[in-house]
C-alpha positions as CSV (number, residue, x, y, z in Angstrom):
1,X,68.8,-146.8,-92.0
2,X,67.8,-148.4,-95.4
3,X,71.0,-149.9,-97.6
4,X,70.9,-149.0,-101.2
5,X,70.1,-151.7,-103.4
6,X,73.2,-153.0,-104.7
7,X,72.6,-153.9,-108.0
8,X,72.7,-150.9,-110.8
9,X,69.4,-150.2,-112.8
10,X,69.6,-150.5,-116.5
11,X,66.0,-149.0,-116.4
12,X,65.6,-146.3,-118.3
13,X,65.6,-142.8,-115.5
14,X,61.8,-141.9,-114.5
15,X,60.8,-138.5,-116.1
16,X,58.7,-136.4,-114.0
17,X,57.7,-133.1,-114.6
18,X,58.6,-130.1,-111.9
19,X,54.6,-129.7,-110.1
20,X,54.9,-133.3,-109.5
21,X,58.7,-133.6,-108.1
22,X,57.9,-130.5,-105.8
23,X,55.0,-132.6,-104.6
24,X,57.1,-136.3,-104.3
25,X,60.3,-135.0,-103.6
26,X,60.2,-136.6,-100.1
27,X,59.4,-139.8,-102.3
28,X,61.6,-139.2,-105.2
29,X,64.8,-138.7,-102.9
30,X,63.7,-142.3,-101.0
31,X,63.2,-143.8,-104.3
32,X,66.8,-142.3,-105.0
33,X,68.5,-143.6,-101.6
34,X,67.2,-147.2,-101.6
35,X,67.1,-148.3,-104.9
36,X,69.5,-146.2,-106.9
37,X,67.0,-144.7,-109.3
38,X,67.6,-141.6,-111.1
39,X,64.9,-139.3,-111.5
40,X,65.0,-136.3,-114.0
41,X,62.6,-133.3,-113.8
42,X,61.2,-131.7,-116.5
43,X,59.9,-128.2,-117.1
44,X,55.8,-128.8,-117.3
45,X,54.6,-129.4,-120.8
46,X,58.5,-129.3,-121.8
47,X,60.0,-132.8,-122.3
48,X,63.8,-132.0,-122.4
49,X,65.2,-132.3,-118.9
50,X,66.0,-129.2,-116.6
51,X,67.2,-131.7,-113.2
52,X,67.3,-135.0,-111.8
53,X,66.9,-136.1,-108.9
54,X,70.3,-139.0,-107.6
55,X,71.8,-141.1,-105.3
56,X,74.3,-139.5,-103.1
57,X,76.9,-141.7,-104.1
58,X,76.0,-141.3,-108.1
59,X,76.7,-137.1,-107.4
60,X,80.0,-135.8,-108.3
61,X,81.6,-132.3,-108.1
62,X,83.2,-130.6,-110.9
63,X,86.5,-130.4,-108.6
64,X,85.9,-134.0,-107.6
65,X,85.8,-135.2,-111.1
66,X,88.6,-132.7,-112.3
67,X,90.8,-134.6,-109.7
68,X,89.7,-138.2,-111.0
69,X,90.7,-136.9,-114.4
70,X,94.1,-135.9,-113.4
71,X,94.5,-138.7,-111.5
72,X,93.5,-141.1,-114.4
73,X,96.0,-138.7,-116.7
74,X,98.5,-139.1,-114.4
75,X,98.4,-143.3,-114.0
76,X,97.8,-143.4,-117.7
77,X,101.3,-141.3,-118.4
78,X,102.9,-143.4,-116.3
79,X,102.0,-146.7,-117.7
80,X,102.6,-145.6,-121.1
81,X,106.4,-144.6,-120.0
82,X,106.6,-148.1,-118.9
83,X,105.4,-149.5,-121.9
84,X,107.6,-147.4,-124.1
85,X,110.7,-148.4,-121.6
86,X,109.5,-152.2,-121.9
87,X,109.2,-151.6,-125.8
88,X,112.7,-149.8,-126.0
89,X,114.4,-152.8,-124.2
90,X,112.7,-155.3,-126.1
91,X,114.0,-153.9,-129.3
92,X,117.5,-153.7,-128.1
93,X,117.2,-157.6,-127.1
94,X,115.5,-158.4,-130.6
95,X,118.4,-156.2,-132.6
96,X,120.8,-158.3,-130.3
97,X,119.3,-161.7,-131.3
98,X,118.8,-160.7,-134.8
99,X,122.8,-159.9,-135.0
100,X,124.0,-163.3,-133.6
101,X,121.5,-165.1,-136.0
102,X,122.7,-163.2,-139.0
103,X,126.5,-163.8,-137.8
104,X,125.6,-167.7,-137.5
105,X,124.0,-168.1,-140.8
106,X,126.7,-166.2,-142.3
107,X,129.2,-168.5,-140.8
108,X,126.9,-171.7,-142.2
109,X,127.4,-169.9,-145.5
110,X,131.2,-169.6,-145.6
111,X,131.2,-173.0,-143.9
112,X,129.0,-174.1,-147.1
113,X,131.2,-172.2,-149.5
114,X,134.5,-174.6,-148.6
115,X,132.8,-177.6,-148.9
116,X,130.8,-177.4,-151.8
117,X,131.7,-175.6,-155.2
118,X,129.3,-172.2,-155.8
119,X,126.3,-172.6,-158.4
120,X,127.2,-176.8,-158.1
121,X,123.8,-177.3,-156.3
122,X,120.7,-175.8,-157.5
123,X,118.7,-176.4,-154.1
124,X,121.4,-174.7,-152.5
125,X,121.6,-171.6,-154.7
126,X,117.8,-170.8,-154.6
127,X,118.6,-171.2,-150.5
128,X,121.3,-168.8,-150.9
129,X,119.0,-166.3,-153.2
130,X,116.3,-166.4,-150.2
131,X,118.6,-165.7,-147.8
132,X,119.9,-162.9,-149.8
133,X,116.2,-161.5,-150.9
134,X,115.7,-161.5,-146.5
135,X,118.6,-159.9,-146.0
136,X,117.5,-156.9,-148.1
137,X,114.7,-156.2,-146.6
């Protein structure tokens, strides 16, 4: 028995019209089995198409595709709950981090405060003004 060829066609599918493909069907399904062509069969004299003619493997069911969908739906609903747990934790750990640098900075800042009178330094009260202006928003 002949393999299918293993590579996929980016041909354009052959159009034949229905008197021929009753005549070449033996030929058409070959064609279809060995090399993976798609054929699609026209009504004669009509160009849209009515059929085609394709590999075995290329055929799906409704049902079978139905269950693929639900399938992919399924896999899909549960990485996004794993995503949305992964996102959850990883603002709890940020809102965590974010609270001990804001704790440390305000310990800098009473530290700061002791040692050098308020409004004394320039550089050191636009610092404190940025600070603030992060802190608000």
């Amino acid at each position: 028995m002949a393999v299918p060829a293993l590579t996929p066609h980016s041909d354009p599918p052959r159009s034949v019209p229905l008197r021929e493909a009753r005549t070449r069907f033996s030929q058409l399904v070959a064609l279809a089995e060995l090399t993976d062509a798609v054929t699609v069969v026209t009504r004669d004299g009509d160009p849209r198409p009515v059929a085609a003619i394709v590999p075995a493997a290329a055929a799906r069911s409704g049902a079978q595709a139905r269950a693929d969908a639900d399938r992919l739906s399924a896999v899909t609903a549960g990485w996004a709950r794993r995503l949305d747990e992964q996102h959850r934790r990883s603002s709890q750990r940020h809102a965590a981090e974010l609270g001990a640098v804001r704790a440390a900075l305000a310990e800098v800042w009473a530290e700061l405060d002791r040692r050098v009178v308020p409004g004394s330094d320039p550089a050191l009260s636009r610092l404190r003004a940025a600070h603030a202006d992060l802190l608000t928003d």
